[in-house]
C-alpha positions in Angstrom: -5.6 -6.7 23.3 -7.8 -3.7 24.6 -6.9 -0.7 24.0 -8.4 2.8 24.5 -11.1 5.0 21.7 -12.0 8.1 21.6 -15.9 8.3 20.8 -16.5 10.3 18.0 -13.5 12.1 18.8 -14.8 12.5 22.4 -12.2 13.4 24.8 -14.6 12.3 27.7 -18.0 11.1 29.1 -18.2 14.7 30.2 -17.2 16.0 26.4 -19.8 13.5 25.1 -22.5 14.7 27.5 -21.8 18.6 26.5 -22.4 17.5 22.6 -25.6 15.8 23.6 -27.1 18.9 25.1 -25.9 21.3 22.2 -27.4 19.0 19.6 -30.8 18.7 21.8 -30.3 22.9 21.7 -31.1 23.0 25.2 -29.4 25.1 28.1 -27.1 23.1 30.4 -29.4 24.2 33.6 -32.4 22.4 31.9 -31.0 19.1 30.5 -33.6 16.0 30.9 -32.4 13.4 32.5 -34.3 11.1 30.8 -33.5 12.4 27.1 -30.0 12.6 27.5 -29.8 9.3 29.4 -30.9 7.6 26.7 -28.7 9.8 24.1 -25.7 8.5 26.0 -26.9 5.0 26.3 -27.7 4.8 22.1 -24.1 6.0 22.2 -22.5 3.1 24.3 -24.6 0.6 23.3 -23.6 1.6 19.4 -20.1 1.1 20.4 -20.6 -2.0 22.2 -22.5 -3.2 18.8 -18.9 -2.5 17.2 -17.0 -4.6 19.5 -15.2 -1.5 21.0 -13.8 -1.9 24.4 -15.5 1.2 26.1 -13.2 3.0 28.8 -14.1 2.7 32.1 -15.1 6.3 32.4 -17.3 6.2 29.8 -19.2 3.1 31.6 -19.1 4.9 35.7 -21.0 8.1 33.6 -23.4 5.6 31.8 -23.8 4.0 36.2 -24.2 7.6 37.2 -26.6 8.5 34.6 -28.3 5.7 35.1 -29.0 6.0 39.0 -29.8 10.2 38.5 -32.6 9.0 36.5 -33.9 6.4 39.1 -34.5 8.8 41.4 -36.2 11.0 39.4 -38.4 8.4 38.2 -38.8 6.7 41.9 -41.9 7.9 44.5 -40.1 9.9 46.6 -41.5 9.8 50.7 -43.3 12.9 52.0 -40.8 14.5 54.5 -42.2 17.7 56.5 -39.9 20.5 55.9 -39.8 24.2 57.3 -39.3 25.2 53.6 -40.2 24.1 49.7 -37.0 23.7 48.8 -36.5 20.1 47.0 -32.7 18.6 46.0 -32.4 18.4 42.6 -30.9 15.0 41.5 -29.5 16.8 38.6 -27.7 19.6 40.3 -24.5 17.7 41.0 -23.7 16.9 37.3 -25.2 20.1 35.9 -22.4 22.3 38.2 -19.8 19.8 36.4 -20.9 20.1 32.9 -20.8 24.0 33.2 -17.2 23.7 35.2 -16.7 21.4 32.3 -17.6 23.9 29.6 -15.6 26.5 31.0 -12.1 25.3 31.0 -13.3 23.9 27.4 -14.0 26.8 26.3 -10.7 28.1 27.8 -8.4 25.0 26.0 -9.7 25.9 23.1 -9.0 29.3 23.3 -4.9 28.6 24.3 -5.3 25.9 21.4 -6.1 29.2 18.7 -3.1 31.1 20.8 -0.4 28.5 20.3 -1.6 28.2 16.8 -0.7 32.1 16.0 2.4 31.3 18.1 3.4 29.1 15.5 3.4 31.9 13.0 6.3 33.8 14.8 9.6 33.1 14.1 12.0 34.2 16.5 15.6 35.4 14.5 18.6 36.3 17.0 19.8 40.0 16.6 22.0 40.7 13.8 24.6 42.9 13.5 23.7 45.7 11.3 26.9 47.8 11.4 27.5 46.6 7.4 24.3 49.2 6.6 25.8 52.1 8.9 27.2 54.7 6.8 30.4 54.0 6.9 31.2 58.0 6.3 31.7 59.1 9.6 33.6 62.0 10.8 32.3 62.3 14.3 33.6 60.2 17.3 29.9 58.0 18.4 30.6 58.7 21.5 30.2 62.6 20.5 26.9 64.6 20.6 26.1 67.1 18.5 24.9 69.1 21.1 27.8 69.7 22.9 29.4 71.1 19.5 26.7 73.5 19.5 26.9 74.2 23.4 30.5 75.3 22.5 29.7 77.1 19.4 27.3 79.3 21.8 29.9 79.8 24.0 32.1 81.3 21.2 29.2 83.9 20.7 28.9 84.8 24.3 32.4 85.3 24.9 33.2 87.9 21.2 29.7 89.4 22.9 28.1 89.3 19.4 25.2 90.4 20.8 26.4 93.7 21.0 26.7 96.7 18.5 30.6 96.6 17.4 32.6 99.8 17.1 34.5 98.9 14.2 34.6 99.9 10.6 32.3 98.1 8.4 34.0 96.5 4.9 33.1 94.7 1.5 35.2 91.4 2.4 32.8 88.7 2.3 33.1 85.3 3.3 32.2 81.6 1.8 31.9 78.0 3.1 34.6 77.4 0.6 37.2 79.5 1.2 37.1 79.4 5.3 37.0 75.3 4.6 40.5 75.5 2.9 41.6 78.1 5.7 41.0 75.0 7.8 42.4 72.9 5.5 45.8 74.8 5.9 45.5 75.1 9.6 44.8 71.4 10.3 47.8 70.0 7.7 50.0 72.4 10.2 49.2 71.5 13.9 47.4 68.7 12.9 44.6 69.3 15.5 43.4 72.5 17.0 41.2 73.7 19.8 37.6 74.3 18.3 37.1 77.9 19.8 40.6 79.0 18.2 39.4 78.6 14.8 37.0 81.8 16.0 39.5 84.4 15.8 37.6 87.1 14.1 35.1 89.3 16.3 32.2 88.8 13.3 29.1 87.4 13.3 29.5 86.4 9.0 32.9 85.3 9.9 31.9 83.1 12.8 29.1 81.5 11.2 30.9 80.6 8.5 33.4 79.4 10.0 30.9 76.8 11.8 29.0 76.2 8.9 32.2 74.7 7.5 33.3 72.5 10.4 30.3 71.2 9.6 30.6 70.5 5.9 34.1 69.2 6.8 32.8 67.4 9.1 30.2 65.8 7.0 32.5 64.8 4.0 35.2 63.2 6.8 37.8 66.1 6.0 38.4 66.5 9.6 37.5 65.1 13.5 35.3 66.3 16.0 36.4 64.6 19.5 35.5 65.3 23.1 37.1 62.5 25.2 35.0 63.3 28.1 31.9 65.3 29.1 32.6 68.8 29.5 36.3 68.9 27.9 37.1 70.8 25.1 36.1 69.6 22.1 39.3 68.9 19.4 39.3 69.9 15.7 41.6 67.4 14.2 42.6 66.5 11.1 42.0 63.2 9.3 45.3 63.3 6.9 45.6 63.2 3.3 
């Protein structure tokens, strides 16, 4: 039965040829003819010796090798020509072992490619909601930055920014106390407009006031929605 080898791992007369001239250390462009020929013939004949069926390409290189070499060695017949320039029996398979050495070159490169391809592993997305703190208070369709576009609002409309004619007293006020204020005003109506928690025309009072939406806010105690862009945005509370 014949069946098809691989010299030396050769993928091809051409393959076979390009490990010749590498081993003779010798450029492609200036490859004898005669040395090589007879590289590749030890080659075949080697395999031959073996009882190896050689494939046919191996043999129609071996032809072509064969009849380069005659020429060479042949007398060639003084033609008269307007220049010096000669043909070069080799030219034809030096262009095809450089083509040749190229998309080797290339092969092997994709070959290193699809071996760190291999070393990805692709995983489909997972659903990471189960590491989302689950302590949210604020819609995530709600943007913080609207609640401080409102809150901004609130100061331009009590015109904080202004000196206040009114008389100046001792009552402070804490985080604490305006957060149970809310507390009350929430169990009541439930929800409320944010700018009517605002009521008093003072810059302590107001920021306060804010800082403890926020707190609330933060430890779920209350809401913060805004159905749509633009609307007013709802205190409301979160029940017992």
């Amino acid at each position: 039965m014949d069946y098809k080898v691989e010299i030396n791992n050769f993928e091809g007369p051409m393959d076979l040829l390009l490990h010749l001239i590498k081993k003779s250390e010798v450029d492609i462009c200036d490859i004898s003819i005669l040395d090589i020929t007879k590289q590749y013939m030890d080659y075949i004949n080697l395999m031959e010796s073996l009882n190896l069926n050689i494939a046919s390409e191996y043999l129609v290189m071996a032809a072509e090798l064969i009849e380069i070499k005659s020429s060479i060695l042949l007398p060639k017949k003084h033609v008269e020509v307007e220049d010096d320039y000669e043909d070069d029996p080799r030219e034809n398979l030096i262009n095809r072992l450089i083509e040749y050495e190229k998309y080797k070159k290339i092969s092997e490169l994709l070959k290193e490619y699809e071996q760190d391809r291999k070393k990805i592993h692709i995983k489909s997305p997972s659903d990471l909601m189960q590491y989302t703190n689950q302590d949210k208070s604020v819609q995530e369709n709600f943007d913080m930055n609207d609640l401080m576009k409102a809150f901004n609002k609130v100061l331009e409309r009590k015109e904080l920014d202004k000196p206040l004619n009114t008389k100046i007293t001792n009552k402070e006020f804490s985080v604490s106390e305006r957060s149970a204020e809310i507390k009350n005003i929430l169990k009541q109506k439930k929800k409320v407009d944010f700018t009517d928690l605002f009521e008093i025309v003072r810059k302590d009072y107001i920021v306060v006031t804010f800082l403890a939406i926020l707190n609330m806010a933060r430890h779920n105690e209350l809401k913060i929605i805004q159905n749509y862009n633009f609307d007013n945005i709802i205190i409301e509370n979160v029940g017992d």
